[in-house]
Each structure stands twice: as structure tokens, then as C-alpha cells.
Backbone as CSV, one residue per row, in Angstrom:
resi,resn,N_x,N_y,N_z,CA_x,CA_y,CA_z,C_x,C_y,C_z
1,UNK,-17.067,35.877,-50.537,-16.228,34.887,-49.921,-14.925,34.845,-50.731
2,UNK,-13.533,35.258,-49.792,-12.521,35.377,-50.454,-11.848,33.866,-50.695
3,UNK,-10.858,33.285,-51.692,-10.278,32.243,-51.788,-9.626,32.240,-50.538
4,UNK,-9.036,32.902,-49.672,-8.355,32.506,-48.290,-9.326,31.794,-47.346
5,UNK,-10.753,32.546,-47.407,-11.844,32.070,-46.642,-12.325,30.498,-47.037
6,UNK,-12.057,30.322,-48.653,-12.633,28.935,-48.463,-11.503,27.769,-48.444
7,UNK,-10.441,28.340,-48.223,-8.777,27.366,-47.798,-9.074,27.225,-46.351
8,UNK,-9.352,28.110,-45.879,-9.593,28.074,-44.330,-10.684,27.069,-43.721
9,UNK,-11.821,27.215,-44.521,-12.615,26.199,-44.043,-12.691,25.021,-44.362
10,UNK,-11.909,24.798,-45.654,-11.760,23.209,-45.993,-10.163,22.970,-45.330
11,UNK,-9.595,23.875,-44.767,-8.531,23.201,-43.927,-9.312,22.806,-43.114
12,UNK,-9.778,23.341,-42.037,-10.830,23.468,-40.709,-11.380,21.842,-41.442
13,UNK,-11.969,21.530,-42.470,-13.220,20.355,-42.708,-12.119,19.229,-42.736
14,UNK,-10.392,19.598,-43.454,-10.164,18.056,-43.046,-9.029,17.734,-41.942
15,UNK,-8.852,18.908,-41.439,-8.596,18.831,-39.736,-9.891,17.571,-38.887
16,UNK,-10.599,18.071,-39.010,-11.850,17.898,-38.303,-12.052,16.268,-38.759
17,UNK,-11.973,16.003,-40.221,-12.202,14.613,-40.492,-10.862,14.002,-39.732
18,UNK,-9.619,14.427,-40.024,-8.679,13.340,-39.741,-8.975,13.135,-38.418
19,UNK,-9.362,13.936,-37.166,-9.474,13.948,-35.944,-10.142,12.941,-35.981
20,UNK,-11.176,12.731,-36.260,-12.330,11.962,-35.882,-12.038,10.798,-36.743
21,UNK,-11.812,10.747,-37.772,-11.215,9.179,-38.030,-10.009,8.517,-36.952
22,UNK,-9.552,9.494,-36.360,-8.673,9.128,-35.476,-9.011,8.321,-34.215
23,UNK,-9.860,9.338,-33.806,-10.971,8.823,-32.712,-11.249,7.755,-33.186
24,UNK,-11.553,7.653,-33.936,-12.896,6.292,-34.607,-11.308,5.134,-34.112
25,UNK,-10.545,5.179,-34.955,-9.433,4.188,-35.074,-9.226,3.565,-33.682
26,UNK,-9.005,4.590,-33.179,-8.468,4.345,-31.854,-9.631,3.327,-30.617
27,UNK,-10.740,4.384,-31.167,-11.906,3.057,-30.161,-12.021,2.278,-30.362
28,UNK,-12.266,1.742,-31.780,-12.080,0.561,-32.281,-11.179,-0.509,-32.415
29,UNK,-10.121,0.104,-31.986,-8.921,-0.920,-31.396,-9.144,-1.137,-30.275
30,UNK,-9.598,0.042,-29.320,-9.697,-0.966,-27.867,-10.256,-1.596,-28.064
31,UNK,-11.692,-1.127,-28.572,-12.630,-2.321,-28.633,-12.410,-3.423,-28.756
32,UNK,-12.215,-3.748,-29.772,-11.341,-5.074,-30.313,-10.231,-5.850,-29.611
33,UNK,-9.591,-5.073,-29.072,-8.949,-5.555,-28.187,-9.521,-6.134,-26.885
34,UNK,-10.609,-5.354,-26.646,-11.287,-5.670,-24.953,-12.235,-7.214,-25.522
35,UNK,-12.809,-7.249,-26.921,-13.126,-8.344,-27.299,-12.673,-9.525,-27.529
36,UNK,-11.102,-9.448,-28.118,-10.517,-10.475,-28.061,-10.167,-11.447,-26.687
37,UNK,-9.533,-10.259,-26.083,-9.371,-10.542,-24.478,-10.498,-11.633,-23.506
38,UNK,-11.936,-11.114,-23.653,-13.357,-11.408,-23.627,-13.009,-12.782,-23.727
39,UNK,-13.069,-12.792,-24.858,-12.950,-14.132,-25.568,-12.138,-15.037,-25.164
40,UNK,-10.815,-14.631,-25.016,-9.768,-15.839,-24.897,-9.768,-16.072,-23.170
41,UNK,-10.656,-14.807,-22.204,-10.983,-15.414,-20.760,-11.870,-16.597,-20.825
42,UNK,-13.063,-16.565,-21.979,-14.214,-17.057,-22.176,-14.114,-18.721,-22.282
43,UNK,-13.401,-18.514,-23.264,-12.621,-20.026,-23.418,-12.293,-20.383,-22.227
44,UNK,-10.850,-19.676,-21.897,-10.025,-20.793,-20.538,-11.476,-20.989,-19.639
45,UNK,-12.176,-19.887,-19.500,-12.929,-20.445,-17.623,-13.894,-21.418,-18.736
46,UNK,-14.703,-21.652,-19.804,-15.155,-23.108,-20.090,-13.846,-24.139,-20.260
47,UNK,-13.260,-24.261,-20.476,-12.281,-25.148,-20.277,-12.315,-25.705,-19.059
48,UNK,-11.725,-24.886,-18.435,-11.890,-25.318,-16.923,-13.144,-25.998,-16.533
49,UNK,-14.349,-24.924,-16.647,-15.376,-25.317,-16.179,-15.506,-26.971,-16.722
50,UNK,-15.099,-27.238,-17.809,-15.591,-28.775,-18.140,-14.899,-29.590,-17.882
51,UNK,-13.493,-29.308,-17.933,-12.487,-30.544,-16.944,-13.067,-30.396,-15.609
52,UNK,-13.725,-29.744,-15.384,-14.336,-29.948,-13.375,-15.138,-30.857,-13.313
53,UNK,-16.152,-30.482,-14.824,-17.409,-31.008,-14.897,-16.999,-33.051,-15.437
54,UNK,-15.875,-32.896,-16.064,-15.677,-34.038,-16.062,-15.073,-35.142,-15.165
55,UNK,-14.602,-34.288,-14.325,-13.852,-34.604,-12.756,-15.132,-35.509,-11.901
56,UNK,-16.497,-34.760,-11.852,-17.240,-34.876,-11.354,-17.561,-36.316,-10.936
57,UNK,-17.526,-36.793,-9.340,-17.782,-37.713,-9.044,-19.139,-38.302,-8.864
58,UNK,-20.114,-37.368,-8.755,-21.673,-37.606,-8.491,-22.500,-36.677,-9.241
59,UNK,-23.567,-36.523,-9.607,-24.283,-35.630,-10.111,-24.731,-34.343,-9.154
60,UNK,-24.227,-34.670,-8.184,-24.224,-33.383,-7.265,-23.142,-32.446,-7.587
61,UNK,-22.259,-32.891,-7.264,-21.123,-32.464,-7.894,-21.077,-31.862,-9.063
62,UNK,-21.646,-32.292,-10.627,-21.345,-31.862,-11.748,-22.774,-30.755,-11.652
63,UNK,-23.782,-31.035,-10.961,-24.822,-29.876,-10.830,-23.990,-28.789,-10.479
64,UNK,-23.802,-28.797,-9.228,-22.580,-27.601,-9.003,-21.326,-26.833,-9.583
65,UNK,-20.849,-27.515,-10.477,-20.053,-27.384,-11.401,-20.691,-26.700,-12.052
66,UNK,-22.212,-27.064,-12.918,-22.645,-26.402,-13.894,-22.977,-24.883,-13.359
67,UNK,-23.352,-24.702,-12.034,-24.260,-23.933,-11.181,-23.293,-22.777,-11.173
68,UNK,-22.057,-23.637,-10.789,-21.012,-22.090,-10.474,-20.696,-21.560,-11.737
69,UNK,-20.406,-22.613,-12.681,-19.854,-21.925,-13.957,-20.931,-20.904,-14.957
70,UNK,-22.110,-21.417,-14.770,-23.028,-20.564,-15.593,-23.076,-19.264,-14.516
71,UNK,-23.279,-19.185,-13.004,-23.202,-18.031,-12.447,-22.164,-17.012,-12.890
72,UNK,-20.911,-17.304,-13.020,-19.671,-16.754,-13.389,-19.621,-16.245,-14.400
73,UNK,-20.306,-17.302,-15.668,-20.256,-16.556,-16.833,-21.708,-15.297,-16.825
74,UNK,-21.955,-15.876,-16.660,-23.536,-14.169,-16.622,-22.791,-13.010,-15.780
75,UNK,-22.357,-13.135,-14.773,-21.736,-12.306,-14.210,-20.286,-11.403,-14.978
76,UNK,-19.477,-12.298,-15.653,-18.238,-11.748,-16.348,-19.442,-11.308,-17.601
77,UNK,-20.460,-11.655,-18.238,-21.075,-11.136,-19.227,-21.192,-9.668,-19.158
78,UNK,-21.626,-9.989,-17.902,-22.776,-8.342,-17.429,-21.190,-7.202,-17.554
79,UNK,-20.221,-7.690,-16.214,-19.541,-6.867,-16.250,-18.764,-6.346,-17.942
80,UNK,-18.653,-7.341,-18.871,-18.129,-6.925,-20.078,-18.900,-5.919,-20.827
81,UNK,-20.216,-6.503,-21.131,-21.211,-5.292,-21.812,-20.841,-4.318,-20.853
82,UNK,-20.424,-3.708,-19.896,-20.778,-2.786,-19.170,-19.350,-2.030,-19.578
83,UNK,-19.044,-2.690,-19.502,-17.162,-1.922,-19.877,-17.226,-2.159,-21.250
84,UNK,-17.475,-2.547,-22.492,-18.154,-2.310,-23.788,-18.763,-0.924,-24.128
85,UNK,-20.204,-0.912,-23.520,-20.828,-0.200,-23.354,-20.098,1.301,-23.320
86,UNK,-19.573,1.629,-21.980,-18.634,2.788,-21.583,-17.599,2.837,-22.661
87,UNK,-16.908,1.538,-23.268,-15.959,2.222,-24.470,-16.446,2.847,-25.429
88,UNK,-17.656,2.422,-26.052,-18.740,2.758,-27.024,-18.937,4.034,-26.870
89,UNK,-19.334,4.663,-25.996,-19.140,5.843,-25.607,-18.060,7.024,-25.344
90,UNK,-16.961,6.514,-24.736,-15.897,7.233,-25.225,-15.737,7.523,-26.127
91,UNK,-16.169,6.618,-27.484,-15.724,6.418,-29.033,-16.742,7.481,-29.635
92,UNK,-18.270,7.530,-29.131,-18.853,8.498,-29.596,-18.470,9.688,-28.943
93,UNK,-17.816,10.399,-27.596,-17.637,11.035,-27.554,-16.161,11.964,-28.113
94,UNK,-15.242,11.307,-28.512,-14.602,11.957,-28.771,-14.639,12.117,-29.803
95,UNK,-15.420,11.115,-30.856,-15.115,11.363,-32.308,-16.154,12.552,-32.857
96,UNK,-17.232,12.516,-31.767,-18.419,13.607,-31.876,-17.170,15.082,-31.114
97,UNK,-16.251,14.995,-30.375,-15.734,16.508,-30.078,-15.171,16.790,-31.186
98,UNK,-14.245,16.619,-32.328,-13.303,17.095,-33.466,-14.978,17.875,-34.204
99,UNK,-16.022,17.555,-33.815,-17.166,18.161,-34.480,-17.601,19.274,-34.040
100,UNK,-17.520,19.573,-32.520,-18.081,20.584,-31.719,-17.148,22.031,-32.130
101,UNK,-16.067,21.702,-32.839,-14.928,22.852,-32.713,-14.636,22.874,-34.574
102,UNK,-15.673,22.982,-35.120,-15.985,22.659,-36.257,-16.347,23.996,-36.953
103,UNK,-15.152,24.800,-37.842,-15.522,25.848,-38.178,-16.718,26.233,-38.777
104,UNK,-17.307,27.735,-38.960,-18.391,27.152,-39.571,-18.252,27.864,-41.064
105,UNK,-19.103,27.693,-41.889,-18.935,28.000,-43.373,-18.488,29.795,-43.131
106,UNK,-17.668,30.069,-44.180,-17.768,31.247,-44.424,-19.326,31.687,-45.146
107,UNK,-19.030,33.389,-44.440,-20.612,34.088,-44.635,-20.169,34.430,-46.341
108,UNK,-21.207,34.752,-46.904,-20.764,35.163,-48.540,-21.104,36.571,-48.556
């Protein structure tokens, strides 16, 4: 194994890392971002939901209030894990490709 051969593959090894820390960076900002977002919808619709609930003229009324708002939130839940989920995956997939194209050791 010549000294060019092992420049080559530890170029190749931190090619390959910066890529994938890159990846990593990058999902993890959406992420974070799609979480914050999450969150600050999460708030306003309870907000809302409880000025309704305090609006409420009868207990029929504030039943319903509760009824729609807990439906809504399970529903925006589901859809978030689900779009979570799929980012999570992007994040493993690309940070797993800078690996697939991953020189391999020089032979000795």
C-alpha cells in the first residue's frame, strides 16, 4: 500500500464524514423546525379551543367543544408523526448514501 493509496482513502473517509454530517445537520433542522411549528399550531388551536370552551353556554355546548377539539388534535397528531416519521427517514437516507459510495480500503 503506497502513501498515495492511503491519502486517497482517508480523503474518500472524510469526504464521506463531512457529507453525512451534513445530511445529519440538515434533517435535523427540518426537524426541528417541523417541531417547533407543531407546537406553536398546538398552542393557538388549545387556545382557541378554551376561549370556546369558556364561551360555552350549556354543557352541551362545552361537551362539543371538548369533542371537536380533542378530535382535531388526534387527528393533527396522527398527521404530524406521519410527516415526522417520513423526515426521519429522509435523514436516514441520505446520511446512510455519503456511505454507499464509500471507498473501500486499499488492498496491501
Amino acid at each position: 500500500m503506497t502513501n498515495e493509496d492511503m491519502q486517497r482513502f482517508g480523503k474518500g473517509g472524510m469526504d464521506m464524514a463531512l457529507t453525512s454530517f451534513g445530511a445529519w445537520s440538515k434533517g435535523a433542522q427540518a426537524i426541528a423546525a417541523e417541531v417547533v411549528d407543531y407546537s406553536k399550531k398546538t398552542t393557538e388551536c388549545s387556545v382557541a379551543a378554551w376561549e370556546k370552551l369558556l364561551g360555552a353556554k350549556s354543557l352541551e355546548k362545552a361537551m362539543e367543544v371538548q369533542s371537536e377539539y380533542l378530535k382535531s388534535s388526534y387527528e393533527d397528531f396522527v398527521a404530524e408523526a406521519t410527516k415526522l416519521g417520513e423526515l426521519y427517514v429522509d435523514l436516514a437516507k441520505e446520511a446512510y448514501g455519503s456511505f454507499e459510495n464509500t471507498p473501500a480500503a486499499p488492498a496491501k
